[in-house]
N, C-alpha and C positions, 0 to 999 in steps of 0.2 A: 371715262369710257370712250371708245373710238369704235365708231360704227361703219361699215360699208356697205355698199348694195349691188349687185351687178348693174343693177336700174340708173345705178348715178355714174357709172366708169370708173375710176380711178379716185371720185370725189372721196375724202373720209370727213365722215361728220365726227364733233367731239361734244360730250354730251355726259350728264349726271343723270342719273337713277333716283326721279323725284319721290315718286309715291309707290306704294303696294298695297291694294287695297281689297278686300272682298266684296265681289259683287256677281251674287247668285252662285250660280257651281264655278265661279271663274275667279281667279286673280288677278286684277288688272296691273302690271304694269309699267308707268308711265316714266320716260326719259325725256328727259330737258335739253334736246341738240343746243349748243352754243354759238358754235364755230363751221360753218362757213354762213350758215343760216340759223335763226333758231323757231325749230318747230319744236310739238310734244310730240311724240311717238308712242303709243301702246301698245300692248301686245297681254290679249286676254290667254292667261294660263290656265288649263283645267287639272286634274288630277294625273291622268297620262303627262302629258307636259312636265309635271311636277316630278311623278318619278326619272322621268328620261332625263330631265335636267340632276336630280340626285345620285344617278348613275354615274353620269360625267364626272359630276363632282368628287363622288368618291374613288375613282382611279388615281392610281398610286403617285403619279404625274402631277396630278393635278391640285392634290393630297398636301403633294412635299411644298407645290407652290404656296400656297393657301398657310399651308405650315410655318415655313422659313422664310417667305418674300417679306413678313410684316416686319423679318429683321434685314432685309436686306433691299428699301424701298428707296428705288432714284429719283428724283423731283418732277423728270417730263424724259423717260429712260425713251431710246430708237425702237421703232416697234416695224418687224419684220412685214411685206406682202404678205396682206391673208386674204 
């Protein structure tokens, strides 16, 4: 995972998706930054979250990627300015 923030410039952190875990009305979670630094990052999801994120997901786009990318995965593929 490759993460960015206006907060850091231009910095990209690169980072695994450690845990998901429930706690209380929330999901937390927690990413493992590696590279340039390594912190944890979390981020508490509730039920809105949940669907907003399920929405994206299911766009048709998003869909085909999710679909066809697990045949078609590069080792460390160029990842455009986002």
């Amino acid at each position: 995972m490759r993460l960015r923030s206006t907060g850091l410039g231009k910095t990209e952190l690169i980072g695994e998706v450690e845990d998901l875990t429930r706690m209380g009305d929330f999901l937390i979670m927690v990413v493992q930054t590696t590279k340039p630094v390594k912190w944890k990052v979390r981020a508490a999801l509730n039920h809105k979250d949940l669907f907003t994120l399920l929405g994206f997901v299911l766009r048709w786009n998003n869909l085909k990627y999710i679909i066809f990318g697990a045949f078609n995965r590069k080792k460390d593929p160029e990842i455009p300015a986002f």
